[in-house]
C-alpha positions, 0 to 999 in steps of 0.5 A, spaced: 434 183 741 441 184 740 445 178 742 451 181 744 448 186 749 448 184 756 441 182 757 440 181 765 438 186 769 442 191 774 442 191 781 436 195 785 440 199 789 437 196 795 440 189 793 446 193 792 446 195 800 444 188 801 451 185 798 455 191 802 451 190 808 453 183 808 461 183 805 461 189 811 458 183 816 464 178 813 470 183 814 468 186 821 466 178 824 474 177 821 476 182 825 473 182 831 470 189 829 462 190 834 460 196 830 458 195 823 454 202 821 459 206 820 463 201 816 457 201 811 456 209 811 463 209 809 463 204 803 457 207 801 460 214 801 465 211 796 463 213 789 465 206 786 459 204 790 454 207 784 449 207 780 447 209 773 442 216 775 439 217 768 441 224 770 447 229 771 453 230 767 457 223 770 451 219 769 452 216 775 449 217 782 452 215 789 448 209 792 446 213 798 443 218 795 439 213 790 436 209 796 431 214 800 435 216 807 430 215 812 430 208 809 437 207 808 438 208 816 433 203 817 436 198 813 443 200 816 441 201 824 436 193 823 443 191 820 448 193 826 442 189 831 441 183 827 450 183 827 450 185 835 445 179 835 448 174 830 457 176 832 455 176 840 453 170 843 451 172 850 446 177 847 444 172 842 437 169 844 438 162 841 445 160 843 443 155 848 449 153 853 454 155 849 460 158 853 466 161 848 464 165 843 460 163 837 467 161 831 467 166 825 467 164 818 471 158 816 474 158 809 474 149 809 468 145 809 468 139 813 463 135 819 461 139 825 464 136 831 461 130 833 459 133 841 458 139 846 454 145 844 458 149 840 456 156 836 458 156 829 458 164 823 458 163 817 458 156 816 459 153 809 455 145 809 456 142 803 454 134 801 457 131 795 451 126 795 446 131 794 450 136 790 447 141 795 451 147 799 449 153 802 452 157 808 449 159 813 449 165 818 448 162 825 449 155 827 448 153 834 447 147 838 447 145 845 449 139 850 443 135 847 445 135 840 439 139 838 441 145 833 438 152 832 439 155 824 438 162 823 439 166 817 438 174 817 435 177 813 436 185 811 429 186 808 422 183 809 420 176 810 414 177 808 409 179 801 404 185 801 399 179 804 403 177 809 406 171 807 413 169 809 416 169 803 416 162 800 424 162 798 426 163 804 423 158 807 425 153 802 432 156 804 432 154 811 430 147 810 436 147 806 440 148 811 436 144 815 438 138 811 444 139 810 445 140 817 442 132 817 447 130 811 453 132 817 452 128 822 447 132 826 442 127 830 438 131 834 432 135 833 433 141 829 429 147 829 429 154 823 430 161 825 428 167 820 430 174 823 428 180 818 426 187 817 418 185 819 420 181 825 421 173 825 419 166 824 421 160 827 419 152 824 422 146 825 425 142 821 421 134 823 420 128 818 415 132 814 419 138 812 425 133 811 421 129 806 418 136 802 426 138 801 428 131 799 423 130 794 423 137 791 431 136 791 431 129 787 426 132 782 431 138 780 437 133 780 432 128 776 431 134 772 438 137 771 442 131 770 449 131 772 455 133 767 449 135 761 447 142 758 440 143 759 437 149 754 433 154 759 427 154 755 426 147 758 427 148 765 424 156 766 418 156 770 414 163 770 411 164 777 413 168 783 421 167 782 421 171 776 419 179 779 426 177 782 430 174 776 435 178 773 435 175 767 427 174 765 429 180 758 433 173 756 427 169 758 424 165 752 419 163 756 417 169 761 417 174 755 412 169 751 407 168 757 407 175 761 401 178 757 396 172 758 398 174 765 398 181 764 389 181 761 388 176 766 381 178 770 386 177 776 393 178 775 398 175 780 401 180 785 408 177 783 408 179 776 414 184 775 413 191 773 415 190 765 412 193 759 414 192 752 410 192 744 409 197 739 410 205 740 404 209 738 407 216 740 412 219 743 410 225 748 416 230 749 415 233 757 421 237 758 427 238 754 430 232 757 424 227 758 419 223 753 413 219 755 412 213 751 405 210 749 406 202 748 401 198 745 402 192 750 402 185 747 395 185 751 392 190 748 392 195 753 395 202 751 400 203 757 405 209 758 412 209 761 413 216 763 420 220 764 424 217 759 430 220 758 430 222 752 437 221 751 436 213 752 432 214 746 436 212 739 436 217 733 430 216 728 425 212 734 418 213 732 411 210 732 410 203 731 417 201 733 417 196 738 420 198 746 421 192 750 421 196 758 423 192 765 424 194 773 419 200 772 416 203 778 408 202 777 404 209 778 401 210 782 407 207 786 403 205 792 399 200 788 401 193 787 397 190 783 399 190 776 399 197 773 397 200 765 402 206 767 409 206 769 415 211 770 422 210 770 425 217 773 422 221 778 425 228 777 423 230 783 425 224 788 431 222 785 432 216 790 424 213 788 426 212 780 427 205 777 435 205 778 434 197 776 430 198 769 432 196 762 429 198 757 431 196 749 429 198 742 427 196 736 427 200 730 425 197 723 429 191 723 435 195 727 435 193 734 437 199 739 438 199 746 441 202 752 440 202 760 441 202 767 448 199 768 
């Protein structure tokens, strides 16, 4: 691969709505504004707010047209309750005794006030000694000194099985310990507020435990003031199917296949293919169908390729190396043999966050979703 390409991945646009539900959120908290949908249909009509469409004579597709619209209501209608709940202290079930309003985001870090109850947006905790910081959404205490962190979420909490998300349980308890590194005394609880409903756990001796020893064993990895390469720190494992930056990955790119053949393939594992061309269908005048020898063995296709993201000359037996696909059929999530990168016919279901790059008997190609 090229190593002056840009070798991470683009936003999904769901990610993208994510960042603008949560700059809306900051701003309008700022403001004292209580409304934030109409804020976030506004920036999303904005043709700056855009992805790349693989279709149409600009190339480029408004957000809101690359997200499903009964979706996009759902996200934004799920984002206004969470913000009503989180900005507006009588209507927040876990404000306890808290009189005045919650605190809107402070730009300077520094120790929580050591007594009364108080109700804090956006907070920035931060310990030196542990070299961690976070900001956490909601931070209520009351007169006992007990304290109640919650954190929403715009998507899911939960995986296909029904399983809280492991990353963000290990968030909370993140906050959960800094909020210990602060000066908070007093019993701690968590809170995780998303599109499936919420978890609560506390933080006692055994989560403050578990944080403290996978805290020590990353900082005991990665020293301080020294360069590690990645390829010594990367693990492959659930994180990867969220990764930006797996196409660069040594490791990811190596160990993938022996997943891909395994008789039970994790359910975690992105939707990525790559090895050697054996030909090259074309569907339309503007789409072709690859068919990739993968690096298991198995003869896979990714179907509705645009044909102008392929490189003049590409033939059989030159190598395509394709992440982000959507699987088909879409409703399976187990690890799927064909994908597809556009839908022709629902624009909004193609694979807006792929990547695809080629590679042509020595001469390295490339071009993708940006």
């Amino acid at each position: 691969m090229d190593p002056d390409l840009d070798p991470s991945l683009p936003k999904t646009p769901l990610a993208r709505l994510g960042t603008i539900i949560h700059q809306v959120v900051r701003d309008a908290s700022r403001k004292g504004q209580s409304r934030i949908a109409p804020l976030v249909m506004a920036r999303l009509a904005d043709r700056t707010d855009s992805i790349a469409s693989y279709a149409g004579p600009s190339g480029r597709l408004p957000l809101s047209q690359a997200i499903r619209r009964s979706v996009l209501l759902k996200r934004i209608g799920h984002a206004q309750k969470q913000y009503s709940e989180k900005f507006v202290g009588d209507s927040y079930r876990g404000s306890r005794g808290s009189s005045s309003p919650p605190r809107g985001p402070r730009e300077a870090v520094d120790p929580l006030p050591s007594a009364g109850s108080l109700s804090l947006i956006e907070e920035t905790l931060e310990s030196s000694r542990l070299q961690l910081r976070g900001q956490v959404d909601r931070l209520d205490r009351d007169d006992s000194g007990n304290v109640e962190i919650s954190d929403f979420k715009t998507g899911r909490l939960h995986d296909s099985e029904g399983s809280l998300h492991a990353d963000h349980r290990l968030q909370l308890l993140g906050y959960g310990l800094l909020a210990r590194e602060v000066g908070v005394v007093g019993l701690i609880s968590l809170r995780l507020v998303g599109s499936d409903g919420e978890e609560r756990f506390p933080f006692d001796a055994e989560a403050e435990e578990e944080v403290r020893d996978l805290l020590g064993t990353l900082i005991a990895s990665i020293p301080r003031d020294e360069s590690l390469p990645a390829e010594q720190l990367a693990r492959v494992g659930p994180a990867c199917r969220f990764c930006a930056f797996r196409p660069s990955c040594s490791r990811y790119v190596r160990e993938a296949p022996a997943l891909w053949a395994s008789d039970e393939p994790p359910a975690w594992l992105p939707c990525d293919s790559w090895g050697r061309i054996e030909r090259i269908e074309s569907a339309d005048p503007a789409l072709c169908h690859l068919y990739i020898l993968d690096e298991a063995g198995r003869l896979t296709s990714v179907r509705n390729v645009p044909s102008g993201l392929l490189p003049a000359g590409l033939q059989a037996g030159d190598r395509a190396v394709c992440f982000s696909l959507n699987p088909v059929p879409k409703l399976s999530r187990t690890r799927p043999d064909n994908f597809e990168l556009i839908d022709p016919v629902h624009l909004a279901e193609s694979a807006h966050g792929a990547k695809v790059f080629f590679e042509q008997t020595g001469v390295v190609g490339s071009d993708a979703a940006q």
